[in-house]
VOPAGU-2260 file (C-alpha; in pm, 1 decimal, decimal comma):
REM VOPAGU-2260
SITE   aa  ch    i         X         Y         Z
SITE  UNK   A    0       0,0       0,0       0,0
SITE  UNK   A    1     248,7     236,7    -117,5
SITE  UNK   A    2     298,9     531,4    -378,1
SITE  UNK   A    3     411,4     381,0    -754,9
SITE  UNK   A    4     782,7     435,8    -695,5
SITE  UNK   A    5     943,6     171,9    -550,2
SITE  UNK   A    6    1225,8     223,0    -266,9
SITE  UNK   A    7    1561,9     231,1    -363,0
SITE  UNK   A    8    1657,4       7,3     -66,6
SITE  UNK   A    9    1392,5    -274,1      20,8
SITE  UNK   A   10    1305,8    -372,9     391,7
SITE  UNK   A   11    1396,4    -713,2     491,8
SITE  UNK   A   12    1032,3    -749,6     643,8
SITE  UNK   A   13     903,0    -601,2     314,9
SITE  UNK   A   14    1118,4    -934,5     148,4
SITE  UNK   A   15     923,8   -1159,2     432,6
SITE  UNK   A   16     580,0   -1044,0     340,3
SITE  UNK   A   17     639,9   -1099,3     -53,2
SITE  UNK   A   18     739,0   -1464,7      68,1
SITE  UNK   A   19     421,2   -1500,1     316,9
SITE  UNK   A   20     204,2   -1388,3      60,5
SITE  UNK   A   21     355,7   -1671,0    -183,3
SITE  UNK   A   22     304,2   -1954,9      80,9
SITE  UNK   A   23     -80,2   -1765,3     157,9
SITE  UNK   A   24    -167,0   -1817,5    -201,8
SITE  UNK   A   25      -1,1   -2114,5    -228,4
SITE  UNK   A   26    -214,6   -2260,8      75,1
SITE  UNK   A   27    -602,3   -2152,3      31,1
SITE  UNK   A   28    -698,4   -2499,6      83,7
SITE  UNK   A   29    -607,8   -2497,2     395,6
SITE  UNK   A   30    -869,7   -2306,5     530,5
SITE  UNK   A   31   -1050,2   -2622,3     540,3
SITE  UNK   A   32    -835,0   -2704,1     896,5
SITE  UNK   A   33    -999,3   -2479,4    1170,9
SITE  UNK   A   34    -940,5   -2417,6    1523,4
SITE  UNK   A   35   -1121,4   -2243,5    1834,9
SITE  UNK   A   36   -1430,4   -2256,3    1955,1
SITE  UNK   A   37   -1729,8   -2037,9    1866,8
SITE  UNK   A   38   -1770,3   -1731,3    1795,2
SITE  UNK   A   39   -1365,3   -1734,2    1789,3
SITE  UNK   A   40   -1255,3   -1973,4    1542,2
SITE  UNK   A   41   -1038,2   -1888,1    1244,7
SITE  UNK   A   42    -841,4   -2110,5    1058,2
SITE  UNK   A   43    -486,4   -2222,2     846,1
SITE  UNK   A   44    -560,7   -1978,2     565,5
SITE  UNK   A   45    -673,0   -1658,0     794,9
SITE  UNK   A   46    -380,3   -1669,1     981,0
SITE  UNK   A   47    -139,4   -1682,8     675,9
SITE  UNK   A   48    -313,1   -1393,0     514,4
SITE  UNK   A   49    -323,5   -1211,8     865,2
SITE  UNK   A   50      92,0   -1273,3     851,6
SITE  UNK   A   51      93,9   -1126,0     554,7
SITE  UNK   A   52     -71,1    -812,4     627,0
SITE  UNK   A   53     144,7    -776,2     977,8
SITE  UNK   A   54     474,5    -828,8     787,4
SITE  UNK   A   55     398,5    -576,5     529,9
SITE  UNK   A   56     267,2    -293,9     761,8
SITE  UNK   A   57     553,0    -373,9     993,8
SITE  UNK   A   58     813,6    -337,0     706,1
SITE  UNK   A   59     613,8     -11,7     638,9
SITE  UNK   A   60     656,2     168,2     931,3
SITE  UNK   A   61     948,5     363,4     846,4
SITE  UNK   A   62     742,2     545,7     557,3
SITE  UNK   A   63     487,0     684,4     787,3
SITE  UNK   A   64     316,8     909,1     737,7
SITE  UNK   A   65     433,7     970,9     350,9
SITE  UNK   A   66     287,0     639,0     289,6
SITE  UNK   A   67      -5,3     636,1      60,1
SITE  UNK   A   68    -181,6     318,3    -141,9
SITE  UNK   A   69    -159,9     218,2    -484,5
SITE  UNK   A   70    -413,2     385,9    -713,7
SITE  UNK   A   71    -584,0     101,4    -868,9
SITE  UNK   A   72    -807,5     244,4   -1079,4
SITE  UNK   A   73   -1060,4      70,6    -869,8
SITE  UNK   A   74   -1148,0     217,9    -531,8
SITE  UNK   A   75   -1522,6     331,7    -647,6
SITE  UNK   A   76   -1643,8      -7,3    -722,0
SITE  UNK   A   77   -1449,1    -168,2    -406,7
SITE  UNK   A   78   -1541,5      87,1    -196,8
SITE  UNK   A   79   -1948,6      50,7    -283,4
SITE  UNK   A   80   -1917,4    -309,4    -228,0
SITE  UNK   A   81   -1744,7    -265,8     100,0
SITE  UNK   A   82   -2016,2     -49,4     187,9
SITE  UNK   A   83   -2314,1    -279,3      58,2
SITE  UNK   A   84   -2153,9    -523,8     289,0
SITE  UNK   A   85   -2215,0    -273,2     596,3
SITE  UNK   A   86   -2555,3    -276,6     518,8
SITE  UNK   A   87   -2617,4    -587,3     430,7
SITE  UNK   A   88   -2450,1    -691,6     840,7
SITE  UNK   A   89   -2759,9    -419,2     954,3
SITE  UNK   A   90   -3028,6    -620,0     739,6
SITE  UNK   A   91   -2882,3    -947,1     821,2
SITE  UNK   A   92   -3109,0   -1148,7    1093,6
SITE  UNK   A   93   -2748,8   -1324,4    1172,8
SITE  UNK   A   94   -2526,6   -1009,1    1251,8
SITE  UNK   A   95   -2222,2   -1146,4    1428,2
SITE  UNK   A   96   -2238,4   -1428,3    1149,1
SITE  UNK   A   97   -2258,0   -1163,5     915,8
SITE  UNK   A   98   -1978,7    -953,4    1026,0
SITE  UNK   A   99   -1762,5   -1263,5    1060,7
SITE  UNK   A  100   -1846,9   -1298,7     687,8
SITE  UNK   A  101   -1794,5    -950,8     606,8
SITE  UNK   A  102   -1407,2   -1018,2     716,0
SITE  UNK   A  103   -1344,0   -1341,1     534,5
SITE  UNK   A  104   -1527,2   -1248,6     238,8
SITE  UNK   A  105   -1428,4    -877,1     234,5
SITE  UNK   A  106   -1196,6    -691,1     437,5
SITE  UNK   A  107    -943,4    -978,8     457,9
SITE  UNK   A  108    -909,9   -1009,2      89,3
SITE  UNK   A  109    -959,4    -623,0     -21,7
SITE  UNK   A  110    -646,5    -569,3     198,4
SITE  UNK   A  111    -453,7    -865,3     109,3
SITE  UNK   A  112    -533,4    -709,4    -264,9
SITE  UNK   A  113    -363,7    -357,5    -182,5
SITE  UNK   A  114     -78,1    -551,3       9,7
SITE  UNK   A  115      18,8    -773,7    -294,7
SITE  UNK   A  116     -61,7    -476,0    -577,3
SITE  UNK   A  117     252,1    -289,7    -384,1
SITE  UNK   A  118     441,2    -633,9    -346,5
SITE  UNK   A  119     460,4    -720,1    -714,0
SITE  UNK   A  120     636,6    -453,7    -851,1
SITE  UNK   A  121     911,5    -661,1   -1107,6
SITE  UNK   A  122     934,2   -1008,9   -1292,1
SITE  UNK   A  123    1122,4   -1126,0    -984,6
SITE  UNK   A  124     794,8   -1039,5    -742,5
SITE  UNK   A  125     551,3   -1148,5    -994,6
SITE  UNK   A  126     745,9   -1490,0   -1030,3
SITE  UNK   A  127     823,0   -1566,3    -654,1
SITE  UNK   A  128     445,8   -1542,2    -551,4
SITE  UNK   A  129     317,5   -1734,9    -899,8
SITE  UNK   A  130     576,2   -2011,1    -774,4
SITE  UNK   A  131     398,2   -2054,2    -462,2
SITE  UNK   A  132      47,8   -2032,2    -608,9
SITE  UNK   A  133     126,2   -2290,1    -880,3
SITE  UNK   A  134     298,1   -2540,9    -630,9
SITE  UNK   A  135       1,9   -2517,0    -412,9
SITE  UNK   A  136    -313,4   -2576,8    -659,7
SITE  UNK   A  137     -65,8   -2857,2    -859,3
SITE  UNK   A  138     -36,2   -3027,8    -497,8
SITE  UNK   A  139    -383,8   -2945,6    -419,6
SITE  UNK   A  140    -474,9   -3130,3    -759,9
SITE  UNK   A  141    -234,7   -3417,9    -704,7
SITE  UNK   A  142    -444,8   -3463,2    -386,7
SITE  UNK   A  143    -739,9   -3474,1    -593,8
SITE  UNK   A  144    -628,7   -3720,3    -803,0
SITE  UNK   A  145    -510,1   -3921,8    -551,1
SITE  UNK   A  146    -875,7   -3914,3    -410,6
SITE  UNK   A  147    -957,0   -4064,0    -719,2
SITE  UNK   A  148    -717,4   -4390,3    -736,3
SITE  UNK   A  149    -767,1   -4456,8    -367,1
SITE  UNK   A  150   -1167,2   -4459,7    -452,0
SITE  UNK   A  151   -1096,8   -4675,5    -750,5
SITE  UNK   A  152    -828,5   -4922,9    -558,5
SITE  UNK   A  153   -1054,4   -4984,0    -321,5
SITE  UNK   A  154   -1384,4   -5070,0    -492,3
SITE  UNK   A  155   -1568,4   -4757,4    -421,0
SITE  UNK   A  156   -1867,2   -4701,9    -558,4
SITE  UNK   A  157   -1864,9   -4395,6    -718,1
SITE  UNK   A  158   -2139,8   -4133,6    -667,8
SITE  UNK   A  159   -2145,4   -3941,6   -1006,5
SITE  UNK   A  160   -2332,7   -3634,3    -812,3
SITE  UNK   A  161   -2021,0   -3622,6    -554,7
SITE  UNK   A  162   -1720,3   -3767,0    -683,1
SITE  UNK   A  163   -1398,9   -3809,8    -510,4
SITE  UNK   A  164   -1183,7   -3540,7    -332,0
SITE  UNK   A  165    -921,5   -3483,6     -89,6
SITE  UNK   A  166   -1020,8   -3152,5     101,9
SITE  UNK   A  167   -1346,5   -3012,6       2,9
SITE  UNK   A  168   -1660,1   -3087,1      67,0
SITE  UNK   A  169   -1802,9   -3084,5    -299,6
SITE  UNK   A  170   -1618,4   -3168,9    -600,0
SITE  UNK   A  171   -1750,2   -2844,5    -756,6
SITE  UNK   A  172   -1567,3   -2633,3    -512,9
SITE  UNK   A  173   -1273,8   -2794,7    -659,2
SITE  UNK   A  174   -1392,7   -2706,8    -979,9
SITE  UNK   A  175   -1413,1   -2351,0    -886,3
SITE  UNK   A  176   -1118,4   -2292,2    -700,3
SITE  UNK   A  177    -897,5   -2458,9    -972,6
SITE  UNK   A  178   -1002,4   -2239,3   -1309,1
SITE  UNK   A  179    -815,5   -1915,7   -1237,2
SITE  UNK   A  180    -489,0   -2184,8   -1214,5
SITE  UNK   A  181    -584,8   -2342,0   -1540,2
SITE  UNK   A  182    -611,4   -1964,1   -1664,8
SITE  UNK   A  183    -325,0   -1828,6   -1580,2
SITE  UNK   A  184    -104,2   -2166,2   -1652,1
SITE  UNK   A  185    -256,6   -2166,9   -2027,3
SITE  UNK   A  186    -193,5   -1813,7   -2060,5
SITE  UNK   A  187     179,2   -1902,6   -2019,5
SITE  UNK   A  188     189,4   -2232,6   -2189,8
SITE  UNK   A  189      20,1   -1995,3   -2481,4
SITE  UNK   A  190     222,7   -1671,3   -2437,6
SITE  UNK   A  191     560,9   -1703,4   -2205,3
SITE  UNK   A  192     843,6   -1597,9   -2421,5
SITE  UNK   A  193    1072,8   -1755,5   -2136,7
SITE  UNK   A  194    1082,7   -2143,8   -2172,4
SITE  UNK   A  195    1151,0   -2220,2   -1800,7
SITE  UNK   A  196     808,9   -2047,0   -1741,0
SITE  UNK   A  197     627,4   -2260,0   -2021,9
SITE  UNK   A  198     766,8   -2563,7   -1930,2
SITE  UNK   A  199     695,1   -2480,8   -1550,3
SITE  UNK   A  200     311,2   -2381,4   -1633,2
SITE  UNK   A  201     283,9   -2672,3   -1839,4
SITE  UNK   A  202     350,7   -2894,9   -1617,8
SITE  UNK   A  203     103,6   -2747,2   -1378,5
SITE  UNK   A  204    -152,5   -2733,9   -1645,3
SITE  UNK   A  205    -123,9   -3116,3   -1682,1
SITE  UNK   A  206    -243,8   -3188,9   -1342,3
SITE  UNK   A  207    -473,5   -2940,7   -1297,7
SITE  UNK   A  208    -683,2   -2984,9   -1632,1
SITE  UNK   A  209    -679,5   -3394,1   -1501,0
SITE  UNK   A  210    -833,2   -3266,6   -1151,8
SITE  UNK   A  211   -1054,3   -3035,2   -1339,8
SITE  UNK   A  212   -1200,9   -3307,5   -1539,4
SITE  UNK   A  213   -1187,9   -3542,5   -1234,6
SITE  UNK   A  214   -1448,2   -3318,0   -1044,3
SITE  UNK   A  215   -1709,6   -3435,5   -1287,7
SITE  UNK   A  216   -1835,7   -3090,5   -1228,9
SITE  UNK   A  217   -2056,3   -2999,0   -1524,8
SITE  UNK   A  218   -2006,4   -2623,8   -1498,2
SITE  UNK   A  219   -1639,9   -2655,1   -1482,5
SITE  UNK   A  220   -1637,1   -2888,0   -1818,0
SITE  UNK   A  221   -1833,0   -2594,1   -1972,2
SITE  UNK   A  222   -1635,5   -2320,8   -1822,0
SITE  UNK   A  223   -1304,6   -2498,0   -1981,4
SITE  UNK   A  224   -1486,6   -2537,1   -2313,7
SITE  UNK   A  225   -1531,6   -2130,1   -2291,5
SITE  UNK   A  226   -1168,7   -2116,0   -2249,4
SITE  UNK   A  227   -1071,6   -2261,8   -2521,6
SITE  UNK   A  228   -1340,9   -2015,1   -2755,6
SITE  UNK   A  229   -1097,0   -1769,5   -2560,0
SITE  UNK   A  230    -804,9   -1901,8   -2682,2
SITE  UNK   A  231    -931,4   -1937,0   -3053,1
SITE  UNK   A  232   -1057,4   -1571,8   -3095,7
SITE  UNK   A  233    -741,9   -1443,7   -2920,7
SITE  UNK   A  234    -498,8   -1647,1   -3103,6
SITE  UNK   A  235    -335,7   -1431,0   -3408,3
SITE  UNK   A  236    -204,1   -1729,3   -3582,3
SITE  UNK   A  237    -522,4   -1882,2   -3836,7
SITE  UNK   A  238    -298,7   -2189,2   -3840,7
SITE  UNK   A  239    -279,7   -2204,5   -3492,0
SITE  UNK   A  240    -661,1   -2081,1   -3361,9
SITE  UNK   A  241    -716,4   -2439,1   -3611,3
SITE  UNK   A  242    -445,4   -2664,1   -3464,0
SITE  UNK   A  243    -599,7   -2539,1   -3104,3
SITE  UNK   A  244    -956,9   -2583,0   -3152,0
SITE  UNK   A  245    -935,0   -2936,7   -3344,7
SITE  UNK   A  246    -678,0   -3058,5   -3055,4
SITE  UNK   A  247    -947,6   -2968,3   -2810,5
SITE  UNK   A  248   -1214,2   -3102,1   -3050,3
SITE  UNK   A  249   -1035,2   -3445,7   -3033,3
SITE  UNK   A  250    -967,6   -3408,7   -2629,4
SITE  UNK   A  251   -1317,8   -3349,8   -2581,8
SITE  UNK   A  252   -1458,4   -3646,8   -2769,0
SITE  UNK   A  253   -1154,2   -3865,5   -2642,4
SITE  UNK   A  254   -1301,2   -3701,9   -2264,2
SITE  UNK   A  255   -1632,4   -3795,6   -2324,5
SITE  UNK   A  256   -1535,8   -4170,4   -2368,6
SITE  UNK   A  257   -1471,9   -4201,2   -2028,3
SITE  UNK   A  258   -1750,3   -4406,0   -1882,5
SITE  UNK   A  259   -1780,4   -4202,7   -1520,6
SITE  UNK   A  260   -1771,5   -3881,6   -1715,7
SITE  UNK   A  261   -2001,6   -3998,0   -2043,5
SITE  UNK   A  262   -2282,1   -4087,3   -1771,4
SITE  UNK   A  263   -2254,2   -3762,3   -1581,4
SITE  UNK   A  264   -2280,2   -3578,0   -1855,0
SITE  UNK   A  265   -2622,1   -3795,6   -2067,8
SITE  UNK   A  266   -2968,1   -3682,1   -2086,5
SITE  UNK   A  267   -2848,5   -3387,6   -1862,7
SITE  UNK   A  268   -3200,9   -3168,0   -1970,8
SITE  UNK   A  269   -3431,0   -3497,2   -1867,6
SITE  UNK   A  270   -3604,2   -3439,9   -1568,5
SITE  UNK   A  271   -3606,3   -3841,7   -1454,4
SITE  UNK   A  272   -3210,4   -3836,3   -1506,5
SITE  UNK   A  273   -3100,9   -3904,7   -1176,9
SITE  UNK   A  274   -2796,5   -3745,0   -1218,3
SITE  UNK   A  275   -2915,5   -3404,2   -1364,9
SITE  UNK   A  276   -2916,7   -3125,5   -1155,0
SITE  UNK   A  277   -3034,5   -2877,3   -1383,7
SITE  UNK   A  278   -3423,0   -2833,0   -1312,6
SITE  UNK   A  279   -3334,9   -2851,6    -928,5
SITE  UNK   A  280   -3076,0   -2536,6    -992,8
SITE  UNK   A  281   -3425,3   -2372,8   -1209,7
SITE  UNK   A  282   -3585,8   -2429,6    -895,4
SITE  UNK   A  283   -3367,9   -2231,1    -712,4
SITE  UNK   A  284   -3324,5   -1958,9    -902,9
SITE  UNK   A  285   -3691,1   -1882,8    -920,1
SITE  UNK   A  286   -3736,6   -1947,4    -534,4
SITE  UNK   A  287   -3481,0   -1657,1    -543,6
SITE  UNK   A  288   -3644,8   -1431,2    -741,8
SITE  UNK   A  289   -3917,7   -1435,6    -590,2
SITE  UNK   A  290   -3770,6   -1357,0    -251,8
SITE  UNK   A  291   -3573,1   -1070,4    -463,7
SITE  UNK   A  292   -3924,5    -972,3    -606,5
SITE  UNK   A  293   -3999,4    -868,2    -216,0
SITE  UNK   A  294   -3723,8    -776,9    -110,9
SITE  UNK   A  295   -3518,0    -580,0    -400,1
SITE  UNK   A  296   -3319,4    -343,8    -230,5
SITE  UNK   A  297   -3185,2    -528,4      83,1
SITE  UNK   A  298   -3276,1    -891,6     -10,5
SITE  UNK   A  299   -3182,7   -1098,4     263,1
SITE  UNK   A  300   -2891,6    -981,3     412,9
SITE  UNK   A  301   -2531,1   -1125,3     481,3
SITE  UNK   A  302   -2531,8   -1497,1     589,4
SITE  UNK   A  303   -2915,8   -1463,9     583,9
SITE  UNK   A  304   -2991,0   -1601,7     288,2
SITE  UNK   A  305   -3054,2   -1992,8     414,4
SITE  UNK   A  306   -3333,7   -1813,2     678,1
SITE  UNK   A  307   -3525,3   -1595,0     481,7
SITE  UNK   A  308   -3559,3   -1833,8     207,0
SITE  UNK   A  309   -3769,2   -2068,4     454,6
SITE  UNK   A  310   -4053,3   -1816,3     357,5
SITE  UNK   A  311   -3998,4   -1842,4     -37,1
SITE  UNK   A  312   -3882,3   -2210,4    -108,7
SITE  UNK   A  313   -4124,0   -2408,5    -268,2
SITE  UNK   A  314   -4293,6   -2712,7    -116,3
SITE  UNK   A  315   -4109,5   -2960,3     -67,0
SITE  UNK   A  316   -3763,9   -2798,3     -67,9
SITE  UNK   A  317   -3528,8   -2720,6     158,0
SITE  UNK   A  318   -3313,8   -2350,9     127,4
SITE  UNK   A  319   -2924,6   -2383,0      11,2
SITE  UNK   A  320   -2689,5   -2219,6     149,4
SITE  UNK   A  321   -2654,6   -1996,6    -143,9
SITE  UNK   A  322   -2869,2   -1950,4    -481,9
SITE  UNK   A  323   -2593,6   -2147,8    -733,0
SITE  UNK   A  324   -2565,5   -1860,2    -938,5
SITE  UNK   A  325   -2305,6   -1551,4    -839,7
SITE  UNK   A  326   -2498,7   -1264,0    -936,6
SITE  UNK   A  327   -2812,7   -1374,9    -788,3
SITE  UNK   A  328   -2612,7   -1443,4    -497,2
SITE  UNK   A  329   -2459,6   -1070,8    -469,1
SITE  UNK   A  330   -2800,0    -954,8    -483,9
SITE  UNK   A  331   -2950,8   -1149,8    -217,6
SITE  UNK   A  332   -2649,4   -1089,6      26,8
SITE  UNK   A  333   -2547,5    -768,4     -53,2
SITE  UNK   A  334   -2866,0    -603,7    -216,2
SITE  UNK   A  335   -2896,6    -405,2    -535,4
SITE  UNK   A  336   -2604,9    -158,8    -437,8
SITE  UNK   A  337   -2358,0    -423,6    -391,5
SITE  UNK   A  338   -2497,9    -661,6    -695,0
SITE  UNK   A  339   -2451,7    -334,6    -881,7
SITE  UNK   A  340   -2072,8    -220,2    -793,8
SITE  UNK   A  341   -1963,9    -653,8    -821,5
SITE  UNK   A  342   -2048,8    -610,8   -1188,5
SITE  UNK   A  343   -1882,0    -300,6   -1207,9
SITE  UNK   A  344   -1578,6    -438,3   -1025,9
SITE  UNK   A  345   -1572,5    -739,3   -1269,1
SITE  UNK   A  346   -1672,1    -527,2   -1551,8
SITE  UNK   A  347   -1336,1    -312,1   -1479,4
SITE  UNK   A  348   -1127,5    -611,8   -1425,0
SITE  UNK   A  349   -1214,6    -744,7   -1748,8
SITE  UNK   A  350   -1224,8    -440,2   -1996,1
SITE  UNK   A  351    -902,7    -356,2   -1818,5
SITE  UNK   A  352    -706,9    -685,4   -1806,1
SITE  UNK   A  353    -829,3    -730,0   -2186,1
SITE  UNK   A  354    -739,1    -420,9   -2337,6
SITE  UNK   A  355    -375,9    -387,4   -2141,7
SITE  UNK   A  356    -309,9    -724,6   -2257,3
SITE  UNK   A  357    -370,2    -629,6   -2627,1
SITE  UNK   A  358     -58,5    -376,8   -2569,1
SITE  UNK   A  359     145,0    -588,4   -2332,0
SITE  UNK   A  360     524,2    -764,3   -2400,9
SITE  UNK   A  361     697,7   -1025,1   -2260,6
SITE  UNK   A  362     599,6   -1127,5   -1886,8
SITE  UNK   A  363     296,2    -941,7   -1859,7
SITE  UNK   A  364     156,6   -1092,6   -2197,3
SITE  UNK   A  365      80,8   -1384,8   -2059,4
SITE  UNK   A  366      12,9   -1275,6   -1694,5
SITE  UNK   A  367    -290,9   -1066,3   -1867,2
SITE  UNK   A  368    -401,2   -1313,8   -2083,8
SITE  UNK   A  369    -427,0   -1566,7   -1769,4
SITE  UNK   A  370    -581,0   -1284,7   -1543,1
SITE  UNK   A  371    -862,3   -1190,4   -1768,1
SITE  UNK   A  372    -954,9   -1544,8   -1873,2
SITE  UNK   A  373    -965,8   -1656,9   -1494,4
SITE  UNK   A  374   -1244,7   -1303,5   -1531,4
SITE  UNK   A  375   -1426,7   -1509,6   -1775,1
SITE  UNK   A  376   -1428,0   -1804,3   -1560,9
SITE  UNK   A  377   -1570,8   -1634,4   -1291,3
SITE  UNK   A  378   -1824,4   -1506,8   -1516,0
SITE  UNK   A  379   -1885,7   -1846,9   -1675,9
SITE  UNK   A  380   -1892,6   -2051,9   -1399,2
SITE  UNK   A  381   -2078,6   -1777,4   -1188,0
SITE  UNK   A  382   -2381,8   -1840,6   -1385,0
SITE  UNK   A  383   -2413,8   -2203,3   -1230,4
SITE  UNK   A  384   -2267,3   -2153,8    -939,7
SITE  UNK   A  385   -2131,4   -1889,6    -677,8
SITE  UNK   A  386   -1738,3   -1865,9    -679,3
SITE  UNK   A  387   -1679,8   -1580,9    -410,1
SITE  UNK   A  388   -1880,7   -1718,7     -71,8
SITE  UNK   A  389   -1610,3   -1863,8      19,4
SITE  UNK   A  390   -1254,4   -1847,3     252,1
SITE  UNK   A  391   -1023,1   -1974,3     -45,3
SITE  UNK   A  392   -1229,7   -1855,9    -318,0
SITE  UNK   A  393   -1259,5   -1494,7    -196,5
SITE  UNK   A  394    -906,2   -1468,2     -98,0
SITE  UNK   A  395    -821,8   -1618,4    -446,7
SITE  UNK   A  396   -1078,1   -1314,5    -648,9
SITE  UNK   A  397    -864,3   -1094,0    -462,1
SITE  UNK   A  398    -566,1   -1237,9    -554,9
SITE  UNK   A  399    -612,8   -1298,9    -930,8
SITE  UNK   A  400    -680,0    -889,1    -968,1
SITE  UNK   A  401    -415,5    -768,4    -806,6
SITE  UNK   A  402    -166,4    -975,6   -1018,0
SITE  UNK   A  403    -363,7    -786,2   -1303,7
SITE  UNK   A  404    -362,2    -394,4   -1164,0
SITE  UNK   A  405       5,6    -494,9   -1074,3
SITE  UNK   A  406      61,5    -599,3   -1385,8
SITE  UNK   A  407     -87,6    -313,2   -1594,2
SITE  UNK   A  408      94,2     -30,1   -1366,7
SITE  UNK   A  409     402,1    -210,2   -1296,2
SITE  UNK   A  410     474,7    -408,0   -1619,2
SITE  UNK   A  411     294,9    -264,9   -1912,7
SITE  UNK   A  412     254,0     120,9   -1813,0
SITE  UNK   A  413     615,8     172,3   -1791,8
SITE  UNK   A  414     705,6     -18,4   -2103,7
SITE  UNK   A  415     448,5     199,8   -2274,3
SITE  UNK   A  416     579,3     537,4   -2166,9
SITE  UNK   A  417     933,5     361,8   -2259,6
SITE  UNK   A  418     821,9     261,3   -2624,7
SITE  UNK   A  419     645,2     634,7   -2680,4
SITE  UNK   A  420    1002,3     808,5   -2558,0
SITE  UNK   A  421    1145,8     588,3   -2816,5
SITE  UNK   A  422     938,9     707,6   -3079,0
């Protein structure tokens, strides 16, 4: 949370916090291991990105009181969504639950996001913190998989609507948490002009594609399918956007062979399938509306949403815990005011991390292209599901846009004011 222009001599606690906030992002699984009792329990992945914050604001205090934040280009859209959340903790009929949301879901991440924008200022910074994020979803994957051949050696039998994993408590969530690492590796397999980073990211890509597809998670096969579209239309090369798409093509059909995944996937708009999910999710969604329809400003407040639905579900159904569907989701927790600035916000992200890419060299190239596609995913997947509520997921939103403002003020800006001088 500094001015632009980095410190001739760095702070060794400064040096600390860059390295806590690689082993944070590398471990957002682990908020799955909690401790403490109620209402004081926090867990593995709060107290890494609480570590974080302490280094950094300790290796700070020697630029008080010149210190002033980043300018992210942001702040209007963050800021009305921090505020939503402040109302939405007064309409909430939970509010200590609420405001224990409000700092997992907001005010941990938003900080950790101003923390890492001043933390990545050169390919070195950038590369030290992707190191830790990519060893930490590959392991996370590998864990996965191994979930998978410890099912199979032992006979399991397989339930297609919950298939196996290692941490989580839905294979979706998996699903979710791994697409902005499938992003950002493609975007380097795809971009890197460095081979150590290529060969690194694909390597990483291998395993996480196979947990990916291991999830049997229906919106996650889709929301990989959109990436490669992605890939296609941004690809210059004709030759390539045809090698790409009839190499997927092939992967897919080869994909689809699989028995566990050809049988999640059949006769998924057939209502007696017992392994479609899709008129139950219809269900929801207009059991949601219809609590929106009466309450359109507010809706239901943070954490509230599982509570007030009891008045709106229809018979026979029970609330979720959330409304499988992101924007619906912002609406009902955060009302219209923060449903409005999260569309902004991801709005920003992606115009931005779209058009700086277009203009971007070397590192960032690829960094941008990953960023913004891991936007898409959000968006993609966000239509089935809700990839924020959520300690890892959050954290990892956060995450994914500051490596994007950092990028675009640290990595393309200057090259662009370098390349007009030249001129």
């Amino acid at each position: 949370m500094a001015t632009s222009e980095p410190s001739a001599i760095e702070s060794p606690l400064i040096r600390y916090s860059r390295w806590s906030l690689a082993v944070t992002v590398g471990a957002m699984p682990s908020y799955v291991f909690r401790f403490g009792v109620k209402p004081f329990r926090s867990d593995v992945l709060e107290v890494l990105v609480l570590l974080t914050i302490a280094l950094y604001v300790a290796g700070n205090l020697g630029r008080w009181p010149s210190w002033r934040p980043v300018r992210t280009g942001i702040e209007v859209p963050t800021a009305v969504l921090l505020f939503a959340g402040l109302i939405a903790i007064a309409v909430s009929t939970d509010h200590f639950g609420a405001l224990g949301f409000y700092r997992a879901y907001f005010i941990e991440p938003v900080i950790l996001f101003y923390v890492a924008v001043d933390l990545l200022r050169t390919v070195g910074n950038f590369r030290t913190v992707l190191l830790g994020f990519a060893i930490g979803t590959t392991i996370f994957s590998i864990l996965n998989l191994g979930a998978w051949v410890i099912a199979l050696r032992n006979h399991v039998d397989i339930n297609l609507g919950n298939a196996p994993e290692a941490l989580y408590t839905s294979p979706n969530s998996v699903a979710v948490f791994l697409e902005p690492a499938v992003a950002i590796a493609a975007g380097f397999v795809l971009y890197s002009d460095d081979r150590r980073d290529r060969n690194v990211a694909l390597v990483c890509l291998v395993f996480l594609l196979a947990s990916m597809i291991a999830t049997l998670s229906r919106a996650g096969m889709l929301t990989l399918a959109v990436l490669v579209i992605v890939v296609v239309i941004t690809m210059r090369s004709t030759r390539l956007k045809l090698a790409i798409f009839g190499g997927a093509l092939i992967t897919a059909i080869a994909i689809f062979q699989i028995p566990f995944v050809s049988k999640r996937l059949y006769r998924q708009f057939d209502p007696s399938y017992p392994y479609n999910t899709f008129e139950g999710r219809l269900q929801i969604w207009s059991d949601t509306l219809k609590m929106l329809r009466a309450r359109p400003i507010f809706g239901s407040g943070l954490r509230a949403y599982q509570t007030v639905m009891q008045a709106y579900v229809s018979p026979g159904h029970k609330p979720e815990l959330y409304p499988h569907n992101l924007f619906l989701a912002m609406w009902a927790e955060l009302g219209l005011l923060g449903l409005i600035a999260f569309v902004v916000l991801l709005a920003m992200l992606l115009w931005r991390g779209w058009t700086s890419y277009a203009r971007a060299s070397g590192f960032a190239r690829p960094l941008l292209w990953g960023t913004s596609a891991a936007f898409i995913a959000v968006a993609v997947h966000g239509m089935f599901d809700t990839p924020y509520y959520n300690n890892d997921i959050s954290i990892e939103f956060w995450f994914v846009a500051a490596l994007e403002i950092a990028a675009i003020i640290f990595l393309v800006r200057p090259a662009t004011r370098k390349a007009a001088l030249q001129r």
